[in-house]
C-alpha positions as CSV (number, residue, x, y, z in Angstrom):
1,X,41.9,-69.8,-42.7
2,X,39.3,-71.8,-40.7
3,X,35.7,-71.4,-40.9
4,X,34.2,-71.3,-37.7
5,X,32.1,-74.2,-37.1
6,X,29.3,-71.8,-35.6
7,X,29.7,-69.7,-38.6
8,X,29.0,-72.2,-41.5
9,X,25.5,-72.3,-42.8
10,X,24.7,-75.0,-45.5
11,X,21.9,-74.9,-48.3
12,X,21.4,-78.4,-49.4
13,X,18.9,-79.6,-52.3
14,X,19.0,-83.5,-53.2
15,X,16.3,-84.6,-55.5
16,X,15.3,-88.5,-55.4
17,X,16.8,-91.3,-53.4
18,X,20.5,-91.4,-55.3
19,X,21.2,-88.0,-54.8
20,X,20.2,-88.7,-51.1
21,X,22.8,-90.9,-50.8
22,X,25.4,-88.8,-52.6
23,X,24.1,-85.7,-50.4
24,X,25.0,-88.2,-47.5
25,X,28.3,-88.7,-48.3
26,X,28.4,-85.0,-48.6
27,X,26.7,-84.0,-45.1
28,X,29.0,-86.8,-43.0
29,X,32.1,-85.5,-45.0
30,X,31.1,-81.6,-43.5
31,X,29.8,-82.5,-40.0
32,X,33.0,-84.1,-39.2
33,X,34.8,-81.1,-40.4
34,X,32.3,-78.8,-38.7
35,X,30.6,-80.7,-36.3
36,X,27.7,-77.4,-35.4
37,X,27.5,-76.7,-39.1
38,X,23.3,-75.4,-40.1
39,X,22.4,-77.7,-43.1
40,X,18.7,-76.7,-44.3
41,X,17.0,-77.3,-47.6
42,X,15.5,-80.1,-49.8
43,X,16.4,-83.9,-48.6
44,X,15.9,-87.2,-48.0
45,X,16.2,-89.7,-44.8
46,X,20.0,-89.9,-45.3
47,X,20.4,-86.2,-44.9
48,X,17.8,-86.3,-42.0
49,X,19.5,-88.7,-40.5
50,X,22.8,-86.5,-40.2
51,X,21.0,-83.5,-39.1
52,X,19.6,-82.1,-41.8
53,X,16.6,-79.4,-41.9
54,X,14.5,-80.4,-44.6
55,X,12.3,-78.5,-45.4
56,X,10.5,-80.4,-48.0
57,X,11.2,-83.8,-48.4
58,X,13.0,-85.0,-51.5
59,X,10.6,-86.8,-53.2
60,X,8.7,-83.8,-54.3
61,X,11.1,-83.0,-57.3
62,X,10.9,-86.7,-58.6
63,X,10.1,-86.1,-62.2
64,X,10.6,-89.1,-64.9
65,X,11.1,-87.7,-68.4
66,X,9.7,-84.6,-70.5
67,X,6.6,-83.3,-72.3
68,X,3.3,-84.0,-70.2
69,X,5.1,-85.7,-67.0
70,X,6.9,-82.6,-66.5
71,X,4.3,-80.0,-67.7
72,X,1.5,-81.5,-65.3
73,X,3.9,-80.3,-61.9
74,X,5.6,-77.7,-63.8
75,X,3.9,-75.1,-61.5
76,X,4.1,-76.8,-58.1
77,X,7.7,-77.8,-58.6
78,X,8.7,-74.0,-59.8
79,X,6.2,-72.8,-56.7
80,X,8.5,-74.8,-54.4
81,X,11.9,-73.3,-56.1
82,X,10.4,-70.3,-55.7
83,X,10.0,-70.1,-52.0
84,X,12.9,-72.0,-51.5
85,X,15.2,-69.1,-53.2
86,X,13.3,-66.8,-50.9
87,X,14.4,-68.8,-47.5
88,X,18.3,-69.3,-48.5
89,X,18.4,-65.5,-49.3
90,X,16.7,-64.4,-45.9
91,X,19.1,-66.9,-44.5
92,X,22.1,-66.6,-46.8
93,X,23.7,-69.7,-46.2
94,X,27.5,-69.5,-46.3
95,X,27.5,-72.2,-49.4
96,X,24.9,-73.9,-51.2
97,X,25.4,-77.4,-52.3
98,X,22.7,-78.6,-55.4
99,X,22.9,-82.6,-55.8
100,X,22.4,-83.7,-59.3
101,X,18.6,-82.5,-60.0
102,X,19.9,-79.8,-62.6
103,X,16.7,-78.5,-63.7
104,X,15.9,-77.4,-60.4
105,X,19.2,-76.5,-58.9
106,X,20.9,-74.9,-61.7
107,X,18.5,-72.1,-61.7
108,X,18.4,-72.1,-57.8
109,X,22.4,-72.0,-58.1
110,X,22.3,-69.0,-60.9
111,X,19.8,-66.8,-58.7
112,X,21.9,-67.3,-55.6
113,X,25.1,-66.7,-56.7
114,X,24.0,-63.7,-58.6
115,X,23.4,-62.5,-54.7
116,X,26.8,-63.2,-53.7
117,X,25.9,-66.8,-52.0
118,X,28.5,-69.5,-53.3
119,X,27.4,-72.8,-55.1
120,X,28.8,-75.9,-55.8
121,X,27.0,-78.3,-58.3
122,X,27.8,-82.3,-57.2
123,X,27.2,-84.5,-60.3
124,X,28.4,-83.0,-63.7
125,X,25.4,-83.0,-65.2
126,X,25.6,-85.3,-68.6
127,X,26.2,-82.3,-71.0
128,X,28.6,-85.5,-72.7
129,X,25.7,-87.3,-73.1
130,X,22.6,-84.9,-73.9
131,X,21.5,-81.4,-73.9
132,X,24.9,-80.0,-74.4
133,X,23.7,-76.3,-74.1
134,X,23.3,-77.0,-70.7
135,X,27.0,-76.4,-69.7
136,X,26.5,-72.3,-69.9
137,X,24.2,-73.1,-67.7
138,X,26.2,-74.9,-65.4
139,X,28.9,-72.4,-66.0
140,X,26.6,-69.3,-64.9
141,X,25.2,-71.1,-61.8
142,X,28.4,-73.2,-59.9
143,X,31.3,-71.9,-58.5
144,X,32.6,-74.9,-58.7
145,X,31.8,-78.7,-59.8
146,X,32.2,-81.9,-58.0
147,X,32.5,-84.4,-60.9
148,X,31.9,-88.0,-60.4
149,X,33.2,-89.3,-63.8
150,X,37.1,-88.9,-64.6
151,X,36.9,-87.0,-67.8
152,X,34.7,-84.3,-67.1
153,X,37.2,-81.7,-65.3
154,X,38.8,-81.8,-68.4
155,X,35.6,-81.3,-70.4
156,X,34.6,-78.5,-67.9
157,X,37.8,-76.7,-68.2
158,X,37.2,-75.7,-71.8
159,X,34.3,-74.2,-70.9
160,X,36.1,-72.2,-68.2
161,X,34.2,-74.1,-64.8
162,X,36.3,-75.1,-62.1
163,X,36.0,-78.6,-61.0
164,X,37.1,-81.7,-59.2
165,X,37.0,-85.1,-59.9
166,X,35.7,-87.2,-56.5
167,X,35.4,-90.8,-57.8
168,X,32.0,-92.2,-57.7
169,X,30.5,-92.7,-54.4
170,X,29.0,-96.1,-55.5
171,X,32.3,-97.4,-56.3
172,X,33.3,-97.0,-52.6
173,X,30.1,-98.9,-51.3
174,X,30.2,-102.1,-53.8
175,X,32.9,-104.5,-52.8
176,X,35.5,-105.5,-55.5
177,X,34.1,-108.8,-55.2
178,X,30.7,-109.1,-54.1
179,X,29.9,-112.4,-52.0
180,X,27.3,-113.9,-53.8
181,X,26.6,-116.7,-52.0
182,X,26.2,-114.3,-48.7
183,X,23.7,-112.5,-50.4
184,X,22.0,-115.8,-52.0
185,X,21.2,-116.9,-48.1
186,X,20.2,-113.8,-47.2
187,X,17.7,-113.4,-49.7
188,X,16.3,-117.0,-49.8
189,X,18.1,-118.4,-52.8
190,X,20.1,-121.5,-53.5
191,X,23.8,-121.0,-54.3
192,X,22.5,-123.5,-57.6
193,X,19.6,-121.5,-58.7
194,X,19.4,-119.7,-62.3
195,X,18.5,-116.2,-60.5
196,X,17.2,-113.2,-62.7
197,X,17.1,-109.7,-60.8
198,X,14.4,-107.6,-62.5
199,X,14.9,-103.8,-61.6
200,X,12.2,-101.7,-63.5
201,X,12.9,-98.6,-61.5
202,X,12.6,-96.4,-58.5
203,X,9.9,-94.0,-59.5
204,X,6.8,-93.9,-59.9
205,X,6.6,-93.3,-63.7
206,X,9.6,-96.0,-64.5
207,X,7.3,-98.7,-62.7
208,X,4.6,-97.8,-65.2
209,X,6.1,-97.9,-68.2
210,X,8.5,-101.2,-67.4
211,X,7.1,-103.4,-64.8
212,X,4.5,-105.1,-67.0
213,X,7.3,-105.1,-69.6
214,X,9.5,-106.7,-67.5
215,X,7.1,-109.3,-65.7
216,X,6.3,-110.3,-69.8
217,X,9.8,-111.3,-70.2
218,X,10.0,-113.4,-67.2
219,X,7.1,-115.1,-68.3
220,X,8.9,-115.9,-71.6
221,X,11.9,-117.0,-69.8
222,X,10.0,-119.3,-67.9
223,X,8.1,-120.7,-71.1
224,X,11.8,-122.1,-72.2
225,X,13.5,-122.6,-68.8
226,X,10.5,-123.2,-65.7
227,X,13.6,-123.8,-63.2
228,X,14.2,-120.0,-63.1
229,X,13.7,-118.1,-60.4
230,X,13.2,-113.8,-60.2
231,X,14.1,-111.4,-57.0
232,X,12.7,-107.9,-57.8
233,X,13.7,-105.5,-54.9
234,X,10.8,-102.9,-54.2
235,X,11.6,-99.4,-54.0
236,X,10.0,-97.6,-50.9
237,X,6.0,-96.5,-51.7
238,X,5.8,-99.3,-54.4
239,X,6.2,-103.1,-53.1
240,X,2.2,-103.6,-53.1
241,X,2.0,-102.0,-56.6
242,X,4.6,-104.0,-57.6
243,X,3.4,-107.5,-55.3
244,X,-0.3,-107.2,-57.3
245,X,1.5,-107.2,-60.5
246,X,3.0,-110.0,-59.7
247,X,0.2,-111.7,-58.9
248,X,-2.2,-110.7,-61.7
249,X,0.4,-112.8,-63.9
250,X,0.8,-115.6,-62.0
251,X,3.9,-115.2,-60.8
252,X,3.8,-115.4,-57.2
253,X,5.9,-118.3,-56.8
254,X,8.4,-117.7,-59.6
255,X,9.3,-113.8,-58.7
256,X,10.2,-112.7,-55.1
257,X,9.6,-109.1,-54.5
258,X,11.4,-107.8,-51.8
259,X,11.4,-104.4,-50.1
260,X,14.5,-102.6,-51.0
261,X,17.8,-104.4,-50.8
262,X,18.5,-103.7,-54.5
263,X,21.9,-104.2,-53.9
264,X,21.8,-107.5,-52.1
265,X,19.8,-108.6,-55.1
266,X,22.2,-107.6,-57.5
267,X,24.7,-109.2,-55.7
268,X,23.1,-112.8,-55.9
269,X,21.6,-112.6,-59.2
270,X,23.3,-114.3,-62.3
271,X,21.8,-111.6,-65.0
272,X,19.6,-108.2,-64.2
273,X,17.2,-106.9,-66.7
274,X,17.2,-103.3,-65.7
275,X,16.5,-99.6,-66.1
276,X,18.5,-96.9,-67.4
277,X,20.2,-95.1,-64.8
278,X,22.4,-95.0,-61.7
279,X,21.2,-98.8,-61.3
280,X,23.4,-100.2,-64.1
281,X,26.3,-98.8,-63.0
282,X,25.8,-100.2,-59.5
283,X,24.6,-103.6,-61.7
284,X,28.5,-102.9,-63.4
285,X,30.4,-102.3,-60.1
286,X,28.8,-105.8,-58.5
287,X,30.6,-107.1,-62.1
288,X,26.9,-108.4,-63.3
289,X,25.8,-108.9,-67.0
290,X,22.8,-106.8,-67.7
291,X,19.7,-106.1,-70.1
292,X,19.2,-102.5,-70.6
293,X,16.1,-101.3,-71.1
294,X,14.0,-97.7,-70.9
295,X,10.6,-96.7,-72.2
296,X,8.9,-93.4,-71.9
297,X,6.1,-91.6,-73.0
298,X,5.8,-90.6,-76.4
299,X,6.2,-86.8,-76.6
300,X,9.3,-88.0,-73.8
301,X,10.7,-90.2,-76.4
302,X,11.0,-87.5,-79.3
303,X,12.3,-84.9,-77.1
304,X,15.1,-87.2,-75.7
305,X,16.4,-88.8,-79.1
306,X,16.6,-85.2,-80.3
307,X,19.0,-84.3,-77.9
308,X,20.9,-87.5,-78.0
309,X,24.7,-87.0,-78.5
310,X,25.9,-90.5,-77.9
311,X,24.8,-93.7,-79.6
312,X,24.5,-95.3,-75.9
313,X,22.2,-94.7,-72.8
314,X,23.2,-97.4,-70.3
315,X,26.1,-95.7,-68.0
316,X,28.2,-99.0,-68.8
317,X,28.4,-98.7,-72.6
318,X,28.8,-94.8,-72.1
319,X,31.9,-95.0,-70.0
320,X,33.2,-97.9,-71.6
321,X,32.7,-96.4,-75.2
322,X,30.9,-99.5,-76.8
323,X,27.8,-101.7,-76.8
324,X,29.6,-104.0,-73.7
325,X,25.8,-105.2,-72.7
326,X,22.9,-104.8,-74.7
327,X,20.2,-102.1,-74.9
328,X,16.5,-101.8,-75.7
329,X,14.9,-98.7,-75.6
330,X,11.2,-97.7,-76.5
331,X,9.3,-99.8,-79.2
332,X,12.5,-102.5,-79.0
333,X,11.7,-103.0,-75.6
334,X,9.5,-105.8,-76.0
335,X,9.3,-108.8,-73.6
336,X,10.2,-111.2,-76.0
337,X,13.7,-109.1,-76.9
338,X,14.4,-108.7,-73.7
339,X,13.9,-112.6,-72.7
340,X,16.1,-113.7,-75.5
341,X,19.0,-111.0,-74.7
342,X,18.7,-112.3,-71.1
343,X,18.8,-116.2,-71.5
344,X,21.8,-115.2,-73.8
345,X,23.8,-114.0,-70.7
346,X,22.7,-116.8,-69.0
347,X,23.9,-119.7,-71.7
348,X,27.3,-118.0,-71.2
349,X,27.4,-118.3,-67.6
350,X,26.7,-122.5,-68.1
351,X,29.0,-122.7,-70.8
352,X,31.7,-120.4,-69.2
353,X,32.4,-118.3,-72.7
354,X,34.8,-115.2,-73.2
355,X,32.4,-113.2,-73.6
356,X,31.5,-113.0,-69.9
357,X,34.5,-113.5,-68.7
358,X,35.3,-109.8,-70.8
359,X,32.3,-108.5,-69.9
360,X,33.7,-109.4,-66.0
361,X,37.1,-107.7,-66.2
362,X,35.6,-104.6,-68.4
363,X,33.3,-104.2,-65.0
364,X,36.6,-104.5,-62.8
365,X,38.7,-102.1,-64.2
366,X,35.6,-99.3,-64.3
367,X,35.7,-100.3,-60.7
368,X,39.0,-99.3,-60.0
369,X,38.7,-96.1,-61.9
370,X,35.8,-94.7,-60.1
371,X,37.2,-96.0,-56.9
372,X,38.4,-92.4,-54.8
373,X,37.9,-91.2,-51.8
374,X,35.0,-89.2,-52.7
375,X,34.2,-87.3,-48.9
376,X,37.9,-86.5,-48.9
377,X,37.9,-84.7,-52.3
378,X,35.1,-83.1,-52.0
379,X,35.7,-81.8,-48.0
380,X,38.6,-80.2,-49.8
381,X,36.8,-78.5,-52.9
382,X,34.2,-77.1,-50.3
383,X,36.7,-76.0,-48.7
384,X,38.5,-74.3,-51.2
385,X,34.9,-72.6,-52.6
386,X,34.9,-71.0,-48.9
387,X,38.0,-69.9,-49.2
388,X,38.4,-68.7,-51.9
């Protein structure tokens, strides 16, 4: 059975600029099946950009951590959820799709499909990791699951929620082997410089509680090795923010900030010190060593450890089941930590040990694993949700 193309109404909600991307992936997978398809909802420039009707832009559900950063746009963000139920049941889309975001789309998801409008959920949300009460949740609100890790399905199953796993999309993006010198001229570098990627973020709220971290440890570096130079991409909103930072310290001529282009840095660094989240795994798939590192506010903090399930927090280590690259999260965050763990990875790279070369082929198998064809899969688990 075919759905007609003038028939097929999409709900779409993508918060934050990954699950833009992903919802991307998603929307050019769909408009090639059904070219006329309606897609309206929450989004970003990539679902814009393939015809998208958003009718709030993404970035209003950005939210970084618990406690008092969630409670102070608890009511605007539930306001928004609010009207946005009302609009998908007035137009009762023919499927909604909620990217990642799960404390705003899995209650969306339960209070549509409870009126007959089915939902798929893209991005198991990390019920292995954390807050495992959440998979009722998940179980109540989604039809079905589009899983980006390989053993989720099997994880889901137990729980009795249909799902498929899709590969992650990242892993189709990121070349096997990433040119480094290609992205060395690009960016400015020479193919002989000891390069340092800093990535302390894409929000708002990461920025604040890393950056100064961050530009610390650079400093530090630079106390035992002055030839070093820094790249730190921008994300869109922040590259002033983040060029006056620079500046106050002094580092103007040691640190590039650059708008964007996280993954052309990532590409021609040696080493990134970097967030927790999507980034490391991207930082992984360009086969890079990394510094992990996180901090929160305090009331975050002790909410999150309590919920812990896992003794890691960097996607690397979690899908690779051990400390592979290092971690250092709240109070042992400090720039001098971080400094030492990163002029560690780069005294391997000059003296050529094991260790990277491990770390290297641990990176290039994960890439292989996650490597599907992710619109394909997923075009076929809509599919299958419509028909069904």
């Amino acid at each position: 059975m075919n759905t007609p193309a003038t028939a097929l109404t999409v709900g779409m909600v993508a918060g934050e600029a990954s699950g833009d991307v992903l919802a991307g992936l998603l929307l050019d997978a769909i408009r090639q099946r059904w070219p006329e398809a309606s897609v309206v909802g929450i989004g970003g420039p990539r679902m814009v950009s393939h015809g998208m009707q958003a009718w709030w832009p993404h970035h209003v559900l950005s939210v970084h951590g618990f406690g008092w950063d969630v409670l102070l746009r608890y009511r605007e963000i539930v306001g928004i959820r609010r009207q946005l139920r009302a609009r998908l049941l007035e137009k009762k889309p023919s499927l909604f799709i909620g990217v990642d975001a799960p404390d705003f789309n899995l209650q969306l998801e339960e209070n549509l499909k409870s009126n007959g409008i089915k939902t798929i959920h893209f991005v198991c949300p990390s019920v292995w990791a954390w807050r495992a009460h959440r998979i009722e949740k998940l179980r109540r609100s989604a039809d079905h699951v589009l899983c980006i890790f390989p053993f989720e399905p099997e994880l889901l199953a137990r729980h009795g929620i249909d799902s498929t796993y899709v590969g992650h999309p990242l892993a189709q993006v990121i070349p096997m082997q990433p040119d480094r010198a290609k992205a060395r001229q690009a960016l400015g570098f020479s193919a002989f410089d000891d390069l340092v990627a800093l990535l302390p973020g894409s929000r708002n709220s990461e920025v604040k509680h890393l950056v100064s971290c961050f530009l610390e440890a650079a400093v530090h570096m630079l106390s035992r090795k002055p030839h070093l130079q820094f790249v730190l991409p921008a994300a869109p909103g922040l590259q002033a923010t983040l060029e006056a930072a620079v500046f106050k310290r002094g580092l103007h001529a040691k640190v590039k900030v650059i708008s964007g282009q996280s993954h052309a840095a990532l590409a021609a660094c040696d080493v990134t010190l970097i967030a927790s989240g999507t980034a490391t795994l991207e930082a992984a798939l360009f086969k890079r060593p990394m510094v992990i590192a996180y901090r929160m506010g305090a009331l975050s903090w002790q909410l999150m450890k309590r919920k812990r399930l896992q003794p890691w927090v960097g996607l690397p280590n979690i899908l690779c089941q051990a400390f592979v690259v290092p971690e250092f999260l709240q109070e042992a965050a400090t720039p001098q930590a971080l400094a030492d763990s990163v002029l560690e990875w780069l005294d391997a790279k000059h003296h050529a040990t094991q260790k990277l070369r491990t770390l290297e082929n641990q990176f290039l198998d994960l890439h292989h694993l996650l490597c599907r064809d992710t619109p394909k899969l997923a075009l076929a688990a809509i599919e299958k949700v419509l028909h069904g």
